[in-house]
C-alpha positions as CSV (number, residue, x, y, z in Angstrom):
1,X,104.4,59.7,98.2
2,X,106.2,56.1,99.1
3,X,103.6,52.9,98.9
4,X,103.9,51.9,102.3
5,X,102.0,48.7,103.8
6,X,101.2,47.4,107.8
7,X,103.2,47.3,109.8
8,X,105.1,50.3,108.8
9,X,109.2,48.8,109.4
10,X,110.5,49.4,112.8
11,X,113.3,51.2,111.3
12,X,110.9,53.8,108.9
13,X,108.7,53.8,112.6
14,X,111.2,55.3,114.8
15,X,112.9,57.9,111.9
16,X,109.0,59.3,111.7
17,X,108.4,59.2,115.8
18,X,112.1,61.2,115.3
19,X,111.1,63.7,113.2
20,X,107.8,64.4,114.9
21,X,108.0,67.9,116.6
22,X,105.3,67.1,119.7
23,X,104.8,69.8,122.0
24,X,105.4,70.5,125.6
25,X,103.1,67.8,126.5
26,X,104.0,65.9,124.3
27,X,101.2,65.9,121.6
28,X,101.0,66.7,117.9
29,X,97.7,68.1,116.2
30,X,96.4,65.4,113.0
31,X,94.1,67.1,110.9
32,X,92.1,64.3,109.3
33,X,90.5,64.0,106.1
34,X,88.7,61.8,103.9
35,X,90.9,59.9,101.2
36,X,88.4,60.1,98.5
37,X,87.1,63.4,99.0
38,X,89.3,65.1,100.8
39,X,87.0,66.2,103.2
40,X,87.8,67.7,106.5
41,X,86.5,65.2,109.4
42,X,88.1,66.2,112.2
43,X,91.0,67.7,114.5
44,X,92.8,65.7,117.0
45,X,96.0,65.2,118.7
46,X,98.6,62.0,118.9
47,X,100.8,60.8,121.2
48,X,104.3,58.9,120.6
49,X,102.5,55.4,121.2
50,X,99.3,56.8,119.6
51,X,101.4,57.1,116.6
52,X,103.3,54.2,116.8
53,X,100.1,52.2,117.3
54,X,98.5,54.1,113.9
55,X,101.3,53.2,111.9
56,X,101.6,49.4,113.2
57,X,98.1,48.7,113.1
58,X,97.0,51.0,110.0
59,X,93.6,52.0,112.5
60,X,93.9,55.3,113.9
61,X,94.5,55.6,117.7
62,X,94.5,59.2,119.4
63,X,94.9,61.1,122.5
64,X,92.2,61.7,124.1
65,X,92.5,64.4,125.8
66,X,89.8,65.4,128.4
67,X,90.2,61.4,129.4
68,X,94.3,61.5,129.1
69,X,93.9,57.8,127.6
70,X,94.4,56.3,123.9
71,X,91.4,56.5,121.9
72,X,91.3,53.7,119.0
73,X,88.8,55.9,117.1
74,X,85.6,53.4,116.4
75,X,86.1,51.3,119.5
76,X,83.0,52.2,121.3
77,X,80.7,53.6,118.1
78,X,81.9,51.2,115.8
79,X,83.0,54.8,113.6
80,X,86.3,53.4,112.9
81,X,88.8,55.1,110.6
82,X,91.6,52.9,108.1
83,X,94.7,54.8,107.8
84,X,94.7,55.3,104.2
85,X,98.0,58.0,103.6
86,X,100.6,60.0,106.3
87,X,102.2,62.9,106.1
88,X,103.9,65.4,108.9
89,X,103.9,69.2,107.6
90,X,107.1,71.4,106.5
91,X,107.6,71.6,110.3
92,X,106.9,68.5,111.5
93,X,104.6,70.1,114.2
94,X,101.7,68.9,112.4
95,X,100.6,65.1,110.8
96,X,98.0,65.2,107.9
97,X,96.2,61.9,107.9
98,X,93.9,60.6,105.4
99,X,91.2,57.7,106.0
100,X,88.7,55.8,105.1
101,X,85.7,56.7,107.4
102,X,83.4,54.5,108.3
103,X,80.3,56.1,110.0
104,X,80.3,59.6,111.2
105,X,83.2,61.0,112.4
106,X,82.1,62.8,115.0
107,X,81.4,62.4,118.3
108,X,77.8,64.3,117.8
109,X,76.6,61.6,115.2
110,X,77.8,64.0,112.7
111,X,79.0,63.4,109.1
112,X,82.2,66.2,110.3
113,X,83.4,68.1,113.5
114,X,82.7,70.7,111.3
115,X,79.3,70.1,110.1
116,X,77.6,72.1,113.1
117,X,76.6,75.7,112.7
118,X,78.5,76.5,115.7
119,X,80.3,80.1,115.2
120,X,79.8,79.1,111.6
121,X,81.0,81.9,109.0
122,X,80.9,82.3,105.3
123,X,82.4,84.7,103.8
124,X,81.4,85.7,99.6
125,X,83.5,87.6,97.6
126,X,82.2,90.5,97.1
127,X,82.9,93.5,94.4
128,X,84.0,97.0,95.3
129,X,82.9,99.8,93.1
């Protein structure tokens, strides 16, 4: 992984907004995680300026999309998250972001997204005689 400091060069910028595969509506799923830990926070979905704003500013901005507006993650809970590391996937379909979180992550006052028992599953390995 390259040390990388904010801004992120104009030149670095537009090579990653290149290689970004967004979708039809022009949106790519983040999958965000806790740099320390390594904990899954959340899911959400960028934008080109989204992303250019992320890696300019090194504060995470999103899509929002039930409100089709940016979304600078903390701006109205004070929750904000530090762009800590970046990273698209092998197909460049998906970004991997890790943060520093400050405050709960999710809209529901939640530590996670995932921290609700909603659907919730757990599956233990069991032994077949």
């Amino acid at each position: 992984m390259n040390a990388a400091t904010f801004p992120v060069p104009s030149e670095q910028l537009d090579q990653i907004v290149a290689r970004t595969a967004f979708d039809d509506r022009g949106l790519v799923p983040v999958i965000v995680t806790q740099h320390d830990t390594r904990e899954v926070l959340m899911l959400a979905y960028m934008n080109e300026e989204s992303l250019r704003m992320t890696l300019t500013e090194g504060r995470v901005v999103y899509w929002s999309r039930s409100r089709s507006e940016l979304w600078r993650k903390g701006d109205t809970s004070g929750n904000t998250q530090r762009l800590v590391s970046f990273a698209l996937d092998c197909d460049a379909d998906t970004i991997l972001i890790r943060v520093d979180q400050h405050g709960p992550a999710c809209h529901t006052g939640t530590r996670t997204c995932f921290d609700g028992d909603q659907l919730a599953l757990d599956f233990e390995a069991h032994e077949h005689a």
